[in-house]
N, C-alpha and C positions, 0 to 999 in steps of 0.2 A: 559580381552581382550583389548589391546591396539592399534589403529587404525593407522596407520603410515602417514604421511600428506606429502606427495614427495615436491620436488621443487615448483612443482605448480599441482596444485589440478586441476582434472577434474570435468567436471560434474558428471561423473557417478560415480566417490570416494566418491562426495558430496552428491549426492542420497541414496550410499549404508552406509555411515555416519549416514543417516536419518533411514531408517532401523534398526539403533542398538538406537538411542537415543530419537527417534520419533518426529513427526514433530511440537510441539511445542518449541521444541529448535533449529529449522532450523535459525533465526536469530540471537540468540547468534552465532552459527556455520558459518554462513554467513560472522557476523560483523567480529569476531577472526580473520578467514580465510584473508578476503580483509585486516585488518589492518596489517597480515603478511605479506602481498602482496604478497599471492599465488593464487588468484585468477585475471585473465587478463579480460579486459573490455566486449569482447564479450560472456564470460561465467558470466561476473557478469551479463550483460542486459536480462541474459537468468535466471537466478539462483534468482534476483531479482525479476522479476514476479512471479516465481513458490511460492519464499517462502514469499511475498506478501499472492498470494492468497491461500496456505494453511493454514496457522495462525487464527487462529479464532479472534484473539484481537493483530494486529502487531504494535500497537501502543503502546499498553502496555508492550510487550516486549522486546521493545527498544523506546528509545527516540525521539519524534519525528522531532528534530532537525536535529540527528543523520540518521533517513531515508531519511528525507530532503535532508541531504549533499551528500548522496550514487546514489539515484534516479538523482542528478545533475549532481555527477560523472559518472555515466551510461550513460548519453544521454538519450532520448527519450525511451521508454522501451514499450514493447505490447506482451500483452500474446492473442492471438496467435502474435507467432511472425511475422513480416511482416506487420502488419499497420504501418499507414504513422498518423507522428503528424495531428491533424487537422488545416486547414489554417486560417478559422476564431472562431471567439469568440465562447464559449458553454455555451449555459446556464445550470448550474448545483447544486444537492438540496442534502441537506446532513441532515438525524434525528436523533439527537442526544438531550445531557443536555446541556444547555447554555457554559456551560465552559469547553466543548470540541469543540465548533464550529470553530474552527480555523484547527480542525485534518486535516488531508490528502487523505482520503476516504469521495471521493464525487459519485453521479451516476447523470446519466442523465433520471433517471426516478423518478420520482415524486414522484407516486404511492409507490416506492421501500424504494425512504427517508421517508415518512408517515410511513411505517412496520418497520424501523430502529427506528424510534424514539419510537412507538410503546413499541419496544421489549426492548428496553434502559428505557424506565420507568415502565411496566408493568413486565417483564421478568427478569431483571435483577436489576428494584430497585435502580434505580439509581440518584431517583427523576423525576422533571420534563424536558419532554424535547421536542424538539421543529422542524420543519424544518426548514431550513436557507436555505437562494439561493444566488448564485453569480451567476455573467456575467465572465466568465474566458477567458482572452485572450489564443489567442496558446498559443505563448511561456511560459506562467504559465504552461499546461498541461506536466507533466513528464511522465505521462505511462496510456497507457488502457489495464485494466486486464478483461479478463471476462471468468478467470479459473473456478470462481464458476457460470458463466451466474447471474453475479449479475451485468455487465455495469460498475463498478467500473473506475473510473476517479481518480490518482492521482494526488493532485492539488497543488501549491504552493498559497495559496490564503494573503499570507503577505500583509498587508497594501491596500485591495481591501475592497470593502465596502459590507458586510454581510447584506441581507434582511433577517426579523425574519418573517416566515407565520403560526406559527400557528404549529397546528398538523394537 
């Protein structure tokens, strides 16, 4: 069955896409699509959180340079949609191994990055790993996802100064 991709792609072509190829290839599908520029900006800000937060690992599925550049080309992005960027700084904790602390998925809850990092060395084996915090200005903050009720904060944290706390 071969799936036909019109002039420009709706959301609900791209939904019913995902239904035949399942939703860990929603960002290969994503990335293709926008680089053929058949997707337009207000369905990428909308397409981009969904397939954010279905992905169980959307860093690994693409680059995270590459979601970097998308998230910037989107504008501000929020699953539900309708939040507003925040106007000051956030403090926010991400658990992970040492040498993903730089990734893109941060939260604003503590308690949540301690169970990330958790599951990142216990769970998954991945070594040791650790919580890290920043002070994130707005303009760093590109989207709040909280499809899975996980608080998720996409962050540009480039060149900001990473605290190590611990587990």
């Amino acid at each position: 069955m071969a799936i036909k991709i019109s002039e420009r792609s709706s959301r609900a072509d791209f939904k019913s896409a995902l239904l035949i190829i399942g939703r860990n290839y929603a960002p290969a599908l994503l990335f293709a699509l926008v680089d053929a520029g058949k997707i337009d900006r207000e369905d990428l800000a909308v397409l981009l959180a969904e397939v954010w937060a279905m992905v169980e690992f959307p860093e690994r599925a693409v680059r995270r340079d590459r979601w970097l550049a998308l998230f910037q080309e989107a504008g501000f992005v929020s699953d539900p949609p309708g939040l507003v960027r925040p106007s000051q700084s956030m403090a926010l904790y991400r658990g992970c191994p040492t040498r993903r602390r730089r990734g893109l998925a941060w939260t604003t809850d503590l308690e949540k990055a301690r169970w990330y990092a958790d599951r990142h060395a216990n769970v998954f084996r991945l070594g040791r790993a650790n919580v890290f915090a920043v002070e994130l200005p707005p303009e760093r903050v590109l989207a709040l996802i909280n499809g899975r009720k996980e608080s998720d904060v996409i962050a540009d944290v480039d060149g900001l100064a990473l605290r190590e706390l611990g587990v």
